[in-house]
C-alpha positions in Angstrom: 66.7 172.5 83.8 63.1 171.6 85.5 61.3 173.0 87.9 60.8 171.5 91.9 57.5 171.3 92.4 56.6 169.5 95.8 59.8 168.3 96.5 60.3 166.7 93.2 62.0 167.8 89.8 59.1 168.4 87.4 59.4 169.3 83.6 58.0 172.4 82.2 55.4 172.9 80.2 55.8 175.8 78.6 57.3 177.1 74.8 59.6 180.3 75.9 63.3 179.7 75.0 66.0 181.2 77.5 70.0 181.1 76.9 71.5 181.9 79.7 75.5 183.4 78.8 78.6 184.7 80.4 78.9 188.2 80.6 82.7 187.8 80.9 82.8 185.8 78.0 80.0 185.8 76.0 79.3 182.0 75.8 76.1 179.9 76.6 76.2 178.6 79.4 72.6 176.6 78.8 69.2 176.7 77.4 66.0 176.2 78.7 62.4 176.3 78.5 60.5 178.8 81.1 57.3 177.7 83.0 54.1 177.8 81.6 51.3 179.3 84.1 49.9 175.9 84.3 53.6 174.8 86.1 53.2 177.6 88.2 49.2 176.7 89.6 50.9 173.3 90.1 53.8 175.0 92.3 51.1 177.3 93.7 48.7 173.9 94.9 51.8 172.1 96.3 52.5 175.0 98.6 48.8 175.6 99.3 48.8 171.9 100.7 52.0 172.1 102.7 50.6 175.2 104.4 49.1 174.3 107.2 51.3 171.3 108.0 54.5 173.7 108.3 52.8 176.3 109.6 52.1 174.5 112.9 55.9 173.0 113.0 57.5 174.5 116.1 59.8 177.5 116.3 62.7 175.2 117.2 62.1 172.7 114.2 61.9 175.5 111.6 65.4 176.9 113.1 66.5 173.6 112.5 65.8 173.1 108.8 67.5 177.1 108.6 70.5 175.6 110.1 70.6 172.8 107.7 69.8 175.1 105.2 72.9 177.4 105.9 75.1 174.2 106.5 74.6 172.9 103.4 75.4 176.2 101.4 78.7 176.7 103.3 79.0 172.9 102.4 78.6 173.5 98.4 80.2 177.3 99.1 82.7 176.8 96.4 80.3 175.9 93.7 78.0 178.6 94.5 80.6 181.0 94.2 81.8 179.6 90.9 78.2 178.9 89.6 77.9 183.0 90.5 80.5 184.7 89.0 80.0 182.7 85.5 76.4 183.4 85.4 76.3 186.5 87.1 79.7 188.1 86.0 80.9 189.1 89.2 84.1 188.4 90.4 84.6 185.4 92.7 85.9 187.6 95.6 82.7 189.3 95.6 80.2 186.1 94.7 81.8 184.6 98.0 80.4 188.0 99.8 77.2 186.6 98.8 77.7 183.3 99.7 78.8 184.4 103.0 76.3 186.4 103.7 73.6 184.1 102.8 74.5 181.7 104.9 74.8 184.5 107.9 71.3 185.4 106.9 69.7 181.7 107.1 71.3 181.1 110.6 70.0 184.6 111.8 66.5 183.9 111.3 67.0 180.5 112.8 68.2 182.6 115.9 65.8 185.3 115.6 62.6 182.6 115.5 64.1 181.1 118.5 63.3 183.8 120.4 60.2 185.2 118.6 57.2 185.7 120.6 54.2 184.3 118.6 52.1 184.5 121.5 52.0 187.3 124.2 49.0 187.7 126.7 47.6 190.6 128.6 45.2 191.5 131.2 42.7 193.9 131.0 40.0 195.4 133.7 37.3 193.6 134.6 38.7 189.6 134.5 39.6 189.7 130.4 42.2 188.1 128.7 43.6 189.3 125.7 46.0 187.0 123.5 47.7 188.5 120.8 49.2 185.6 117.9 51.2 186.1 114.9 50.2 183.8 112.4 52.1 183.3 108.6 50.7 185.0 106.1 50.2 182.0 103.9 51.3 181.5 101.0 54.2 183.4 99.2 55.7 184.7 95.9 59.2 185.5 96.6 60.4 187.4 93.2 64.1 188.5 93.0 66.3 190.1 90.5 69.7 189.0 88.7 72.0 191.4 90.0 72.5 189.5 93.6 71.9 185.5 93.5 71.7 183.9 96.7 71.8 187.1 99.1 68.5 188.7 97.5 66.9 185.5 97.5 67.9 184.6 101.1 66.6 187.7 102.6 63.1 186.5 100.9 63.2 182.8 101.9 64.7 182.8 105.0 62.4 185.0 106.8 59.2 183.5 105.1 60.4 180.0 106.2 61.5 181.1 110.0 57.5 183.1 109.9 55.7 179.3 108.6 55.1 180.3 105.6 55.4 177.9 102.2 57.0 179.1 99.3 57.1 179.5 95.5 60.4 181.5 94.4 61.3 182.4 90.9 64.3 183.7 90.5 65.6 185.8 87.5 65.4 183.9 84.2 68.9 185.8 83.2 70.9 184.4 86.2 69.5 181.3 87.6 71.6 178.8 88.0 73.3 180.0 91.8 69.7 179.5 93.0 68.9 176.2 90.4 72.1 174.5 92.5 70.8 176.1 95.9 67.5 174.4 95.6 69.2 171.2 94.6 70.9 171.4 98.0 67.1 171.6 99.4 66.5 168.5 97.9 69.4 166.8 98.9 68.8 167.5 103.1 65.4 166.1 101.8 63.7 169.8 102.8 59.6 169.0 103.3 58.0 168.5 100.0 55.6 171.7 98.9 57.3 174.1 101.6 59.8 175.9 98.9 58.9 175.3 95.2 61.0 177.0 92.5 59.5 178.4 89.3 62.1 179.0 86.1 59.9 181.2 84.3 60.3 184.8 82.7 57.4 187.6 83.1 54.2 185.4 81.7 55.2 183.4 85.2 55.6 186.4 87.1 52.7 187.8 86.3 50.7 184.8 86.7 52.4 184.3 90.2 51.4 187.6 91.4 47.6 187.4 90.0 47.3 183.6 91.6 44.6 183.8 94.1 45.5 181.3 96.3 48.8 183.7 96.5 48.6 185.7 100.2 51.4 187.1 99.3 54.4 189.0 96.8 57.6 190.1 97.2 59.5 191.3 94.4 62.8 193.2 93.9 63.3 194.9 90.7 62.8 197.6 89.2 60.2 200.9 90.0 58.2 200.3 87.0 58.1 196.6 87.2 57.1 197.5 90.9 54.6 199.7 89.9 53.0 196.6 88.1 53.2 193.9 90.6 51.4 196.4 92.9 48.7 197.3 91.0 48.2 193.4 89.8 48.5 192.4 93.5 45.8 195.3 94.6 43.1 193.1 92.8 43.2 190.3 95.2 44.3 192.4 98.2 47.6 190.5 98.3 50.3 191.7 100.9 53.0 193.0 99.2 56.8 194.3 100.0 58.3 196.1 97.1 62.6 196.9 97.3 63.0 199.2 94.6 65.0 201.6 93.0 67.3 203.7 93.9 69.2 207.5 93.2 71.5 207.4 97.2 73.3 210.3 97.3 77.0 210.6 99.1 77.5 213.5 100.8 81.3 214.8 101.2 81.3 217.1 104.0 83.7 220.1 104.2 85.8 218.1 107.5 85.6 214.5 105.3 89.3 212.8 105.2 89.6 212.9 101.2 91.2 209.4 101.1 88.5 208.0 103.1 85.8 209.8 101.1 87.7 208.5 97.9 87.4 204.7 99.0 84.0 205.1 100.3 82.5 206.7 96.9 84.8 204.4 94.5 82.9 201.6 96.1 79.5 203.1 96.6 79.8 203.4 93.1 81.2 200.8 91.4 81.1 197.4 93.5 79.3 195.0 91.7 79.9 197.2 88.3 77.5 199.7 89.6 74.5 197.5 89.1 73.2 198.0 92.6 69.8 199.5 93.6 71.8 201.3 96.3 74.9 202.6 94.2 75.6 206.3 95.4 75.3 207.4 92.0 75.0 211.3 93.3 78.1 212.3 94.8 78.0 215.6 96.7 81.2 217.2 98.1 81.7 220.5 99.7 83.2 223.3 96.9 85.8 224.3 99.9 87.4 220.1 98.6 86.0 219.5 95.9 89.4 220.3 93.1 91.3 218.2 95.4 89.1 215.9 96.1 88.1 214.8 92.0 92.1 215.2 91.6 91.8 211.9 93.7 89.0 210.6 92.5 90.3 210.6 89.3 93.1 208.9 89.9 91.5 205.9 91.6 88.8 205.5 88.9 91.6 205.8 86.1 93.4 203.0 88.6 90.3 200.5 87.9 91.0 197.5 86.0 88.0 195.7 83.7 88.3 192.1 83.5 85.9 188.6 84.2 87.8 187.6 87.1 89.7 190.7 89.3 90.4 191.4 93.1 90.5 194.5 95.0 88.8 197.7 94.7 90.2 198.6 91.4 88.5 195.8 89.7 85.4 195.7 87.7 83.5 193.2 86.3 81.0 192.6 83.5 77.3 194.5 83.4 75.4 190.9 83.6 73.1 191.1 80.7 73.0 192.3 76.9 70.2 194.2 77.3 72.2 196.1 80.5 75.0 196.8 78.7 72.7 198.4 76.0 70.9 200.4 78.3 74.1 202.2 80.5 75.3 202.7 76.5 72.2 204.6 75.8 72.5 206.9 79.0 76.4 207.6 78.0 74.5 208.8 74.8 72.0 211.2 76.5 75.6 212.5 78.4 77.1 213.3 75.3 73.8 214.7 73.6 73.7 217.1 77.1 77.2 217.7 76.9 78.1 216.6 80.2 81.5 217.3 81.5 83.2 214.1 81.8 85.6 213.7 84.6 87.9 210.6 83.1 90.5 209.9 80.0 89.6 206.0 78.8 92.5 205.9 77.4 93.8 205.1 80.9 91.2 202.3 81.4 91.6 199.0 78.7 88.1 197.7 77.8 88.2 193.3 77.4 87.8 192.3 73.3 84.9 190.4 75.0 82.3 190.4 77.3 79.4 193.2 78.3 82.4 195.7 80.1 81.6 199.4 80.6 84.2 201.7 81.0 83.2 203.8 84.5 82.3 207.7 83.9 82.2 209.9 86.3 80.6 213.3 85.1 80.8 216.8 87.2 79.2 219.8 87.8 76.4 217.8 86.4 72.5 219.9 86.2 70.2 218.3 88.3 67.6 218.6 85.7 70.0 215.8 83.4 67.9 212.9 83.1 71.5 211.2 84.4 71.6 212.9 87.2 67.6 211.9 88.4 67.2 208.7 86.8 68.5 205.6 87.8 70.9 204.0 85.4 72.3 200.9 86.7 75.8 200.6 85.9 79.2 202.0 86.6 78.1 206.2 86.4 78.6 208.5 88.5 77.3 212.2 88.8 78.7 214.8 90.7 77.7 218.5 92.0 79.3 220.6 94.6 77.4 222.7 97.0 78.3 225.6 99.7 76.0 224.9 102.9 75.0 221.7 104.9 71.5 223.1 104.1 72.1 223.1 100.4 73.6 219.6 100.7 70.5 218.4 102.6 68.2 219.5 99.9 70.0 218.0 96.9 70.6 214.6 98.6 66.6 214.4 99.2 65.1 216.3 95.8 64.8 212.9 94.6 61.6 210.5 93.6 63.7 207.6 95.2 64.9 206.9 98.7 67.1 203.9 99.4 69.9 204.4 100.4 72.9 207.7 101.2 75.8 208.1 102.5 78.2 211.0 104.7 81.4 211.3 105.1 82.4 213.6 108.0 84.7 214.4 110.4 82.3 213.7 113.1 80.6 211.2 114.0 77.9 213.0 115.7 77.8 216.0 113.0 76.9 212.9 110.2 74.1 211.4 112.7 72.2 214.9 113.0 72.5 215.0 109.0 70.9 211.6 108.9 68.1 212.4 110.6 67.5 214.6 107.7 67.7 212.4 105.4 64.7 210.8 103.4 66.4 207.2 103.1 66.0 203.6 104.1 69.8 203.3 104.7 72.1 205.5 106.0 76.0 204.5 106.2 78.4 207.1 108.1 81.9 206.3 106.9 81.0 203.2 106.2 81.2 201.0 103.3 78.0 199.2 101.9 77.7 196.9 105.0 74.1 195.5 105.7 73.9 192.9 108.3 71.2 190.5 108.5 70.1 192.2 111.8 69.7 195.6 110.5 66.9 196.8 107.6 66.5 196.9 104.3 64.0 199.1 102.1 62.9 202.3 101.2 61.4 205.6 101.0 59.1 207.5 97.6 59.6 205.2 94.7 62.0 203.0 96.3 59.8 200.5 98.0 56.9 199.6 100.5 57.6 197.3 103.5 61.0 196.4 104.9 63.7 193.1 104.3 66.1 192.0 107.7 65.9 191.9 111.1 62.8 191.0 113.1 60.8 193.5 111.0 61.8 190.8 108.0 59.9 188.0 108.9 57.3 190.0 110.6 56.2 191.2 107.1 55.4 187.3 106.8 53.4 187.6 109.2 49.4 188.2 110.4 48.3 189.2 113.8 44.8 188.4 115.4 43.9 188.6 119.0 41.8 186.7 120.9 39.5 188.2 123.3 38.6 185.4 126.9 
């Protein structure tokens, strides 16, 4: 695997070995050698030089190349999703969600910069003109994590294209070969040479990236202490930076929910994707009035999942998509057992693969919300759950939290869950909803989850500089 460094395939020249496996399986899939910083200054000078060349392409030609862009995804759709679910571990069903909605993502922007104004002009007293421009940033370090190939990334790249920016994306070392094949589909609709440069390197690249000066630039999602770092080595050079987080989302079961509904709604808050999701509604919160009745159901729709490399449906569950994952949700069940947290599930219902990085999911009850499960965020397929007597109560819980991505309500009404939301400190807030986010909507954070916002027209205008000219 090489590097594309102004529009051509470049070997590395770094040392680092990285084997890249199969979480279903446990095979290699490949090896290679990460970037050396010296690849990413040459990635960082190709993009530098394309600047101002794509920055002054029209509106209407950048939609174009976001159109060709999404065309030649839903071209090479069923490789992605293959490429996905074998390096990611997820199943195909949900890799084609991805796909899907990358390619929804890509032809938004193309709408959205359509119909952008760049320009707008205003009259003042006394005969002056004021002209206010957005301008692109510059030049951009788009950083994304492993847990969602191709829909992470696209939320980074297609904005930062559509604002005139020029690009150098490194995508996580663990699961890169989605976004390997999707910027061989760049090369192939001959995309303009230094515009979008990808970077397989590990942290040493990362960091390098985010320290480059001639980088305007970062946006990263990951982790709050990886976060924490990129911010701080960003501050240095006054880089821009957006920052999508992690994540605690409560669910909040209200005493009017429909218990089948709040069932469906929590078994996939929870355990889509194998819980790895910065937005998992990994504090469940249901009125004490439902709550026997509704963990009696509960129960028996977690006991119902089935663990497997390649499942359907929403009692399937795939892989966690690293080693080092798989050791770290193992380490939490340990701290559960050492606080002797009530568990809510017998495993002997649920059969665990001879291979591959599967988790059994837990779901633990009347959990303290001093446990370091209950406050931390784990990343995988646990779930901890409290009941509480008053809206006010609920209210409370849902926000005494460093994090604030995401939540959920289930209610009876409509306009009952919409006054709770107003309440609540989070990015996202989905009323009887599943995990839907459309590329027209918002993405990001309160606290510790994040600075800045992904999607919609806020999206690219985080690309983007304003300056005003005074006649």
């Amino acid at each position: 695997m090489k590097n594309y460094i102004n529009g051509k395939w470049e070997n590395t020249t770094g040392t680092s070995q990285i084997t890249v496996v199969n979480p279903g399986s446990e095979e290699e899939l490949i090896r290679f050698t990460t970037a050396s910083p010296q690849d990413v200054d040459a990635a960082v000078a190709a993009a530098q030089q394309a600047l101002e060349s794509w920055s002054l392409t029209s509106p209407e030609e950048r939609a174009n190349w976001l159109n060709k862009i999404a065309d030649a995804i839903e071209a090479a759709k069923n490789t992605l999703i293959e490429l996905s679910h074998r390096n990611n571990g997820k199943s195909s069903e949900q890799a084609q969600v991805d796909v899907d909605n990358s390619i929804k993502c890509y032809r938004y922007y193309a709408n959205l910069v359509k119909s952008f104004a760049f320009s707008q002009v205003t009259e003042c007293d006394g005969g002056i003109e004021l002209t206010h421009q957005q301008n692109p940033v510059g030049v951009v370090a788009l950083i994304t994590p492993w847990n969602f190939p191709l829909i992470t990334s696209a939320w980074k790249i297609a904005p930062a294209l559509a604002a005139g920016c020029t690009l150098i994306f490194k995508p996580s070392e663990l699961v890169p070969l989605p976004e390997y094949a999707f910027t061989q589909l760049l090369d192939q609709i001959q995309f303009p040479q230094g515009v979008f440069n990808l970077i397989l390197g590990d942290a040493v690249a990362a960091q390098h990236l985010v320290t480059h000066p001639e980088v305007n630039k970062v946006s990263f999602t990951g982790s709050t202490e990886v976060g924490i770092h990129v911010m701080q080595a960003a501050a240095r050079s006054v880089k821009r930076v957006t920052l999508e987080l992690g994540g605690k989302s409560p669910i909040l079961i209200l005493e009017d929910a429909d218990l089948d509904e709040a069932v469906d709604k929590a078994l996939g808050g929870m355990f889509y994707n194998s819980g790895q999701m910065c937005s998992a509604t990994s504090r469940l919160l249901v009125h004490q009035s439902i709550a026997e009745r509704f963990y009696q159901k509960f129960k028996a729709a977690v006991e119902s999942i089935i663990l497997g490399s390649d499942l359907s449906g929403p009692f399937a569950m795939g892989p966690m998509t690293t080693q080092k994952q798989f050791q770290k949700v193992h380490e939490y069940l340990s701290i559960a057992k050492d606080e002797k947290l009530q568990t809510l599930i017998d495993f002997e219902q649920i059969a665990v693969p001879e291979k591959g990085f599967f988790i059994q999911p837990h779901v633990f009850v009347n959990v303290p919300t001093e446990s370091r499960l209950w406050k931390e965020e784990i990343f995988g397929p646990v779930i901890c759950c409290r009941s509480f007597e008053t809206e006010e109560e609920a209210i409370r819980l849902a926000n005494d939290s460093e994090f604030g991505l995401a939540a959920t309500i289930i209610t009876g009404s409509l306009e009952h869950g919409k006054k709770i939301a107003k309440r609540l400190r989070s990015g996202h807030i989905w009323i009887n909803s599943h995990q839907m986010i459309q590329p027209g909507s918002l993405w990001g954070g309160f606290k510790k989850s994040g600075i800045g916002r992904e999607l919609g027209q806020p999206g690219m205008q985080s690309y983007l500089e304003e300056n005003v000219i005074t006649l």
